[in-house]
N, CA, C and O of each residue as an XYZ file, in Angstrom:
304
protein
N      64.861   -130.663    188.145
C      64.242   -129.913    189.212
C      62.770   -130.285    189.342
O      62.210   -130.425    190.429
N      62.130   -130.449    188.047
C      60.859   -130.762    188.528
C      60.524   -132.191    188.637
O      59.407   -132.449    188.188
N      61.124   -133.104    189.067
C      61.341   -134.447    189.932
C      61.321   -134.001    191.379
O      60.642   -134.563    192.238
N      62.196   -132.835    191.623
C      62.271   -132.344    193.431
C      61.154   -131.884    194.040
O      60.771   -132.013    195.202
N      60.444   -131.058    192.650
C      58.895   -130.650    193.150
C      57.898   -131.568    193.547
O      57.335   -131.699    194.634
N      57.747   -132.314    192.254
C      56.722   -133.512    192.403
C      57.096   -134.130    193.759
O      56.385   -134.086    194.763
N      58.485   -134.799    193.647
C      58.194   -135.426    195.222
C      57.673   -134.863    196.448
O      56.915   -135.468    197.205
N      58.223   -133.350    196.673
C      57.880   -132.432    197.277
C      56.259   -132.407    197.541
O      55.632   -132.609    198.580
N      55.859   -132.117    196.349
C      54.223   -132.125    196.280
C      53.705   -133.790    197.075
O      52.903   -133.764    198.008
N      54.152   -134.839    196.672
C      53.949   -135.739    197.347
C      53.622   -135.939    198.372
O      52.528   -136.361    198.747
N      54.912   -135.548    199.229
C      55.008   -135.469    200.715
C      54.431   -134.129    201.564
O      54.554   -133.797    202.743
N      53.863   -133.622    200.614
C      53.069   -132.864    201.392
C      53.057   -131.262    201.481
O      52.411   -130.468    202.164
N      54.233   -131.104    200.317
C      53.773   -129.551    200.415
C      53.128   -129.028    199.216
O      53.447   -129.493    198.122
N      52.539   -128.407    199.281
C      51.184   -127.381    198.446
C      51.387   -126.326    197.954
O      50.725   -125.845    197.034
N      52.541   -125.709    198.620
C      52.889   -124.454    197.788
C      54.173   -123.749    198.597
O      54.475   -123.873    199.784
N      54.723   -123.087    197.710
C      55.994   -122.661    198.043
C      55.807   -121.104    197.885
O      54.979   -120.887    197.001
N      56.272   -120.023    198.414
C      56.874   -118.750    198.961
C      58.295   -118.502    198.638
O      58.963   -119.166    199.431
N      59.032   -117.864    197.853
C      60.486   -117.817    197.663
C      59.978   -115.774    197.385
O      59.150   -115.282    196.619
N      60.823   -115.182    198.287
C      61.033   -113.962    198.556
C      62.656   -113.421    198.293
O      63.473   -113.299    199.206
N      62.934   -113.126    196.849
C      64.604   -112.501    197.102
C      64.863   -111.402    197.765
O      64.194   -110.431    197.412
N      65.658   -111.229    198.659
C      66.275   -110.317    199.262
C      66.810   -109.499    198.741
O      66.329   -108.366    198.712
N      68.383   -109.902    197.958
C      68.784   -109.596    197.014
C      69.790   -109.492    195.592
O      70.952   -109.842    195.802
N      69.604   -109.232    194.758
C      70.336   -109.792    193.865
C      71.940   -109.194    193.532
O      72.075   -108.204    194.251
N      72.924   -109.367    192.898
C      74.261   -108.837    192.626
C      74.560   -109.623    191.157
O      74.218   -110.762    190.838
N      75.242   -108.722    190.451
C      75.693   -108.993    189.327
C      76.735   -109.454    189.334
O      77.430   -108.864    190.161
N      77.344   -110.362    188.754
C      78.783   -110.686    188.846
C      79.274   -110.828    187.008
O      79.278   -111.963    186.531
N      79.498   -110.126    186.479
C      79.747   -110.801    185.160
C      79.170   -111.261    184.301
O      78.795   -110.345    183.569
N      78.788   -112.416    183.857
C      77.704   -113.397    183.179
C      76.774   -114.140    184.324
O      76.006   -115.081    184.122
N      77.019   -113.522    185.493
C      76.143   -114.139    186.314
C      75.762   -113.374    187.464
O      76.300   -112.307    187.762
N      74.331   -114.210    188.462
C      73.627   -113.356    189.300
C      73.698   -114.332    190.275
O      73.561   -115.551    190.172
N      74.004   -113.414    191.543
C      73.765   -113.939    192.691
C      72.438   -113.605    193.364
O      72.258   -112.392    193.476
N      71.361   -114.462    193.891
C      70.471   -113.937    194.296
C      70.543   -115.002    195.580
O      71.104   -116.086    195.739
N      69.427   -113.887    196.686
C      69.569   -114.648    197.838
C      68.303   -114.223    198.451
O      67.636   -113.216    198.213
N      68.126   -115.038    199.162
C      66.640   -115.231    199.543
C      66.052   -115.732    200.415
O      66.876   -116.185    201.209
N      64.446   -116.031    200.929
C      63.876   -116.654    201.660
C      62.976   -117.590    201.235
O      62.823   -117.620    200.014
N      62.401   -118.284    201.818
C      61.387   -119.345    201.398
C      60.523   -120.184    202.715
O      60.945   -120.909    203.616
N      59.244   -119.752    202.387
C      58.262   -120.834    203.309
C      57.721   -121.790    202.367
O      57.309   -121.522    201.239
N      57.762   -123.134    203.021
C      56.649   -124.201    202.035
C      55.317   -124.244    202.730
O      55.252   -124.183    203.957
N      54.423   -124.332    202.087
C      53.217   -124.768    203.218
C      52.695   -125.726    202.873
O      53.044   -126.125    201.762
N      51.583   -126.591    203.656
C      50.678   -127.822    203.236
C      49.531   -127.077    202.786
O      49.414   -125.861    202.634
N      48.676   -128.037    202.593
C      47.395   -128.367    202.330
C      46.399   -127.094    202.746
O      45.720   -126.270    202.133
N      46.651   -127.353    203.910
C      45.999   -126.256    205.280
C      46.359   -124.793    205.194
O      45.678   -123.922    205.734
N      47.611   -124.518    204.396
C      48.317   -123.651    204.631
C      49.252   -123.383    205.865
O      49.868   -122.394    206.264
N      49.143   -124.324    206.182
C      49.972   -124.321    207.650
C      51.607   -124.596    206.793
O      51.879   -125.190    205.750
N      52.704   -123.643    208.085
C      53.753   -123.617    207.598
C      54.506   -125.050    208.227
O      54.518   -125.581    209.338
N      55.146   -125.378    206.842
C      55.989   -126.770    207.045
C      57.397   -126.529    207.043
O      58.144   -127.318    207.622
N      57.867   -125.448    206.411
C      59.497   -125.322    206.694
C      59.375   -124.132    206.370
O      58.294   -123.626    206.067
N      60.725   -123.390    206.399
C      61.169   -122.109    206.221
C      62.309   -121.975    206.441
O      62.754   -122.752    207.286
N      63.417   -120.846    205.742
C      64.421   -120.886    205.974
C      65.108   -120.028    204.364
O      64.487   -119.597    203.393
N      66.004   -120.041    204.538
C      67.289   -119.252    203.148
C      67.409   -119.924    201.431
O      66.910   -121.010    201.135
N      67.832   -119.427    200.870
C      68.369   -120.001    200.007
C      69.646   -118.940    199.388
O      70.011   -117.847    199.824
N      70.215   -119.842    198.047
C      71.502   -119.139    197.303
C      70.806   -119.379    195.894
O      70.135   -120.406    195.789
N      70.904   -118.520    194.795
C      70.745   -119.054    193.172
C      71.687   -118.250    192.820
O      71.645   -117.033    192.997
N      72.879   -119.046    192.141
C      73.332   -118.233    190.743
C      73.104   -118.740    189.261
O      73.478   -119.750    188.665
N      72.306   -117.589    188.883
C      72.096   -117.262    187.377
C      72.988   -117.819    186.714
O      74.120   -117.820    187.197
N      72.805   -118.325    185.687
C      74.675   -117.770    184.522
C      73.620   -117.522    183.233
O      72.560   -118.146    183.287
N      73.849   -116.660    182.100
C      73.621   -116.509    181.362
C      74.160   -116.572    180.273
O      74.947   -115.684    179.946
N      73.804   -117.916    179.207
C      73.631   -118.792    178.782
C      73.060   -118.759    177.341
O      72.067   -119.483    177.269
N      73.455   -117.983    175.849
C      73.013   -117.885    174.785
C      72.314   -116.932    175.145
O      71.115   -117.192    175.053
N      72.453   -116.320    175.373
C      71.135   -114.609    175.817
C      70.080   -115.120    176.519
O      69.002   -114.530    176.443
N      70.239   -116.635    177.549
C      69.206   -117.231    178.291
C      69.906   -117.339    179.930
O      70.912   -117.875    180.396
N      68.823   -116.554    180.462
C      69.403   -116.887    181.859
C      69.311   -118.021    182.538
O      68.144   -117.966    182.928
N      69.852   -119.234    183.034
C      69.843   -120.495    183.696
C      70.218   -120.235    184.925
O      71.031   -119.419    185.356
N      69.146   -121.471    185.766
C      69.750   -121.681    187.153
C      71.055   -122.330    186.562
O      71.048   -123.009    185.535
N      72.352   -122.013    187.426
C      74.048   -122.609    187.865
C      73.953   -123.372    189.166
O      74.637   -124.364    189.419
N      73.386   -123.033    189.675
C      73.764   -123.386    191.285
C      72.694   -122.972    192.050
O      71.851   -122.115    191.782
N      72.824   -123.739    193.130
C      71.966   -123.302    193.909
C      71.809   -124.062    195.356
O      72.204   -125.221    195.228
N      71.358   -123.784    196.696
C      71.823   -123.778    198.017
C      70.937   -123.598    198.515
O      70.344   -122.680    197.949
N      70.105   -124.180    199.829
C      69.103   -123.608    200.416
C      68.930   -124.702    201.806
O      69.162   -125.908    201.717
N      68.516   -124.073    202.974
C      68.664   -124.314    204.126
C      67.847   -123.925    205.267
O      67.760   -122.755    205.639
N      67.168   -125.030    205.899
C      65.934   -124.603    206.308
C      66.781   -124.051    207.857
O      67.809   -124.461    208.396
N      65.728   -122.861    208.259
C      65.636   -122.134    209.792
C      65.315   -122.936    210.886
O      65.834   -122.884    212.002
N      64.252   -123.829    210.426
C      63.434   -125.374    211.203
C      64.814   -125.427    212.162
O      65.910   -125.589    211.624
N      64.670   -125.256    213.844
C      65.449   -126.498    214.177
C      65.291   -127.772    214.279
O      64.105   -128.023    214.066
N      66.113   -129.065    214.580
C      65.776   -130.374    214.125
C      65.570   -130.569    215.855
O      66.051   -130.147    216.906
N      64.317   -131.683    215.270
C      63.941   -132.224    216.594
C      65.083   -132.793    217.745
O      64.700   -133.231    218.830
């Protein structure tokens, strides 16, 4: 994951916003769901849009399992 950032940071975004909506238990695992803005430099917004994380918990350690996310942006 932090290969996706760095490139991320690369190309230009500066900071990320992730807002959960909300979470559900399932067993050994969590569904959480959410929002997310990236911004640049400027703070100006560069994308926005959803995401999915499920938890699994993992030796009494919670780990990302999965995960899904999808920008609002329509495409040019």
């Amino acid at each position: 994951m932090g290969d996706f950032w760095k490139g991320a940071y690369e190309l230009g975004v500066k900071r990320a916003k992730l807002e959960t909506v909300e979470a559900e238990s399932a067993g050994d695992q969590i569904v959480e769901v959410g929002t997310f803005t990236l911004y640049g430099a400027d703070e100006s917004v560069l994308d926005n849009g959803k995401y999915i994380v499920v938890w699994k918990q993992e030796g009494g350690d919670w780990k990302l399992y999965r995960d899904i996310w999808n920008t609002s942006v329509a495409a040019n």
